[in-house]
C-alpha positions, 0 to 999 in steps of 0.5 A, spaced: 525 070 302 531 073 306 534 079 302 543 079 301 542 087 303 538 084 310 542 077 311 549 082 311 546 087 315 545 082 321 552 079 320 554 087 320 551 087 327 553 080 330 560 084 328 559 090 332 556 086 338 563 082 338 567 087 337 564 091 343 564 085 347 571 083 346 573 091 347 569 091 353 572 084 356 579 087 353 578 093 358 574 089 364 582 085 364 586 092 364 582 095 370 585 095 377 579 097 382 581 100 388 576 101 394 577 105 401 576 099 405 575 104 412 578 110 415 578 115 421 571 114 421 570 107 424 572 108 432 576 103 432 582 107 434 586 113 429 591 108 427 589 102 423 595 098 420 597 093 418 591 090 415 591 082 412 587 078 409 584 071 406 579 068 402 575 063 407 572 057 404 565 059 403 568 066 398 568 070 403 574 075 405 576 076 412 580 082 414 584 083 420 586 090 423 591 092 428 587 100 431 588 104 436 592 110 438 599 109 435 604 103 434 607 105 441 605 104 448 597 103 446 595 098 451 587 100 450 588 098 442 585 091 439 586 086 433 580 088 429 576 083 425 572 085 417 568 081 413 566 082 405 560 077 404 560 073 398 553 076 396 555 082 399 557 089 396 560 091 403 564 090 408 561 089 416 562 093 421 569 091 425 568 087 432 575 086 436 577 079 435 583 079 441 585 085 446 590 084 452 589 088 458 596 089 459 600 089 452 600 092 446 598 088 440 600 089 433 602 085 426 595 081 425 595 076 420 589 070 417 589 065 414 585 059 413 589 052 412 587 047 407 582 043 412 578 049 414 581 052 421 581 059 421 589 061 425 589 068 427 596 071 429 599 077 431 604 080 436 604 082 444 609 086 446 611 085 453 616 091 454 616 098 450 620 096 444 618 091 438 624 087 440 619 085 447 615 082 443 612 074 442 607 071 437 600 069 440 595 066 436 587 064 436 583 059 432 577 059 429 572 053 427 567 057 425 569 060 418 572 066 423 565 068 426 567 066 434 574 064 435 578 060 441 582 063 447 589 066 445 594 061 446 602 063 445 606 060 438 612 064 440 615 064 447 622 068 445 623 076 446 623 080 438 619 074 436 614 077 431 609 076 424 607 079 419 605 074 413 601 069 411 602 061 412 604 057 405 602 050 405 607 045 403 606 039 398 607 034 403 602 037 407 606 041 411 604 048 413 611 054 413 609 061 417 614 067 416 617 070 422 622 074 425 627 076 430 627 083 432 633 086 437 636 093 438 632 098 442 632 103 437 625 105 433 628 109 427 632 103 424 632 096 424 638 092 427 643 088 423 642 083 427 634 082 425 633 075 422 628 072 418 625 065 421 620 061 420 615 056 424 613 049 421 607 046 422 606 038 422 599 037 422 600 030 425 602 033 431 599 040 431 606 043 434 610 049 430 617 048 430 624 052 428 626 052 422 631 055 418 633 063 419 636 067 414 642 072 414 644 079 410 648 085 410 643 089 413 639 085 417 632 083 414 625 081 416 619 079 415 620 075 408 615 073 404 615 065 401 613 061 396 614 053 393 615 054 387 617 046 386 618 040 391 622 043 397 623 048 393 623 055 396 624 062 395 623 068 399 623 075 399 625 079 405 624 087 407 631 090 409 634 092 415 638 098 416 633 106 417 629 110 414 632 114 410 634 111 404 640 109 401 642 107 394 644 100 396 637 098 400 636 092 396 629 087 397 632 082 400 632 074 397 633 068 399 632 060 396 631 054 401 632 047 397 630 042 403 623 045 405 625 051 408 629 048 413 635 051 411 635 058 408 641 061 404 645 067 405 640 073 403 642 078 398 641 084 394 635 083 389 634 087 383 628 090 387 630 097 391 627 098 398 626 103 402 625 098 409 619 097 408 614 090 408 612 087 401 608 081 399 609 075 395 605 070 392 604 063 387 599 064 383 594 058 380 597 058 373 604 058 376 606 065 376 609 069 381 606 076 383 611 080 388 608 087 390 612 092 393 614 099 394 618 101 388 623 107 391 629 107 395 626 112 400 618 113 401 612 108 401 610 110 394 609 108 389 606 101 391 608 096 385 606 089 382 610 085 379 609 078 375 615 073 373 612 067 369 619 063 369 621 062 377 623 068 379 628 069 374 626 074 371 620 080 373 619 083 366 611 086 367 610 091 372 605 096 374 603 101 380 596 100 383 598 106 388 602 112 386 603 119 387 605 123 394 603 119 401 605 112 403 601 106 401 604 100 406 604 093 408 601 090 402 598 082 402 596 079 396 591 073 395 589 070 388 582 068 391 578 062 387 576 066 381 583 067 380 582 074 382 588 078 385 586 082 391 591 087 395 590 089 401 594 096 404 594 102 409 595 109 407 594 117 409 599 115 415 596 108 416 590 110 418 586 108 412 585 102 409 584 100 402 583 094 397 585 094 390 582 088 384 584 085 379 586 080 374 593 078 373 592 080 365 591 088 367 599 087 370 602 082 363 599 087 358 604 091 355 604 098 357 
């Protein structure tokens, strides 16, 4: 027989394992797991910023990266790109994926659409200033391993990129832009807009569509569809870098597919001219990333709503403290992870920050 003592000792010892177990899974949740991607020791360049992201279909990550030797006048410099291998704890070696003898380039985004192909954007500027810019691209067919000739997707002067596609319900593809003007590399002109380009798969062609006007000016906005043509947008500010008390996140809302956008106004959220990335997430939440200051690019803030937008009640920083942590690019990858990828120590390190969406609902 098996004695009371023994029955209710093993019964002790199955509690003890769950309550480990469930402590274990409870603090796994609240962890944010942040690695330093690459830095000044890869040759590709001192300066390494911005830097996208996405998961491709077969659970990789691919990273791209603008480096060379600073933002301005750099025609040596190239479009970097990485990968992190499924069944791989480290990221490959950087390869240029896209150089332009006679331009600088900058401003890189990946993505992979819906059918397979991997789009690779990024800026080439034709002059010394940002506002000489247009958008060029390449595509891969390949999972991103071998890529076609670069082709132009924006032929205008001050056309520019900065954040990923979203695809639409109705099988269209929505890619944010921007226009920039002036001439004056310490602000950002009042006249800068937001735009974007959608893409009909039927006829493989980006066209116009809707741009979006504020107080301060704005660029680089970052959508979602929260419902049928449905859509909201979050924009940087425009105006300079020093700070101002009235320096909003700018928003904005489309309710025809992104064809037409309204004015944009001040959010809740300071900025301080600075990008931030805005994502859907699997379960309908909302995630916004963004730096929390009016003036500098820390602390690098994650917020969630779980009512459209309405309200962002949980909040956490994944990157605080002195420096600059900028131009973030959120990704809920398949497991329904959220990666975030972001440059920092002066744009020349470039790090990736995991977790899961409990580690921000938590209360703190």
């Amino acid at each position: 027989m098996i004695s009371h003592c023994h029955v209710h000792g093993t019964l002790r010892l199955i509690s003890l394992w769950l309550a480990i177990a469930f402590l274990g899974e409870l603090f796994a949740a609240d962890e944010i797991n942040v690695e330093r991607v690459l830095g000044p020791e890869v040759k590709t360049g001192d300066y390494k910023h911005p830097a996208s992201f996405d998961e491709l279909q077969n659970g990789d990550l691919y990273l791209v990266f603008f480096s060379g030797q600073g933002e301005y006048n750099d025609n040596s410099a190239a479009v970097f790109g990485a990968r992190l291998r499924r069944d791989r704890p480290r990221w490959s070696s950087p390869e240029a994926i896209a150089r332009d003898p006679f331009h600088s380039l900058g401003n890189p985004v990946i993505w992979q659409a819906p059918e397979g192909l991997v789009w690779l954007f990024y800026v080439s500027r034709y002059g010394t200033h940002w506002s000489d810019s247009r958008i060029a691209g390449k595509v891969s067919r390949d999972g991103a391993r071998t890529w076609s000739d670069s082709f132009m997707v924006a032929c205008e002067d001050g056309m520019m990129v900065r954040g990923h596609p979203i695809a639409l319900h109705n099988g269209d593809c929505l890619l944010p832009i921007y226009h920039e003007v002036g001439r004056d590399t310490e602000t950002v002109d009042a006249n800068c807009t937001s735009l974007f380009l959608r893409f009909d798969p039927a006829t493989k062609l980006w066209r116009p569509a809707g741009a979006i006007r504020s107080r301060l000016g704005n660029i680089q906005p970052a959508a979602v569809e929260v419902a049928p043509n449905h859509l909201l947008a979050f924009c940087r500010r425009g105006g300079d870098y020093a700070g101002r008390p009235d320096g909003w996140l700018v928003r904005t809302e489309s309710r025809d597919g992104g064809r037409t956008w309204s004015e944009g106004g001040d959010s809740e959220f300071p900025n301080p001219n600075a990008a931030v990335d805005f994502i859907r997430l699997s379960n309908g939440h909302l995630l916004l990333v963004f730096n929390n200051s009016f003036t500098n690019r820390t602390p690098l803030t994650v917020a969630i709503s779980t009512d459209n937008a309405k309200t962002f009640p949980h909040r956490r920083n994944i990157a605080e403290g002195p420096g600059d942590f900028g131009y973030p690019t959120a990704v809920q990858t398949r497991d329904e992870k959220i990666h975030i990828v972001y440059t920092s120590d002066e744009r020349t390190v470039i790090r990736h920050a995991v977790f899961a969406e409990a580690a921000i609902l938590k209360p703190r």
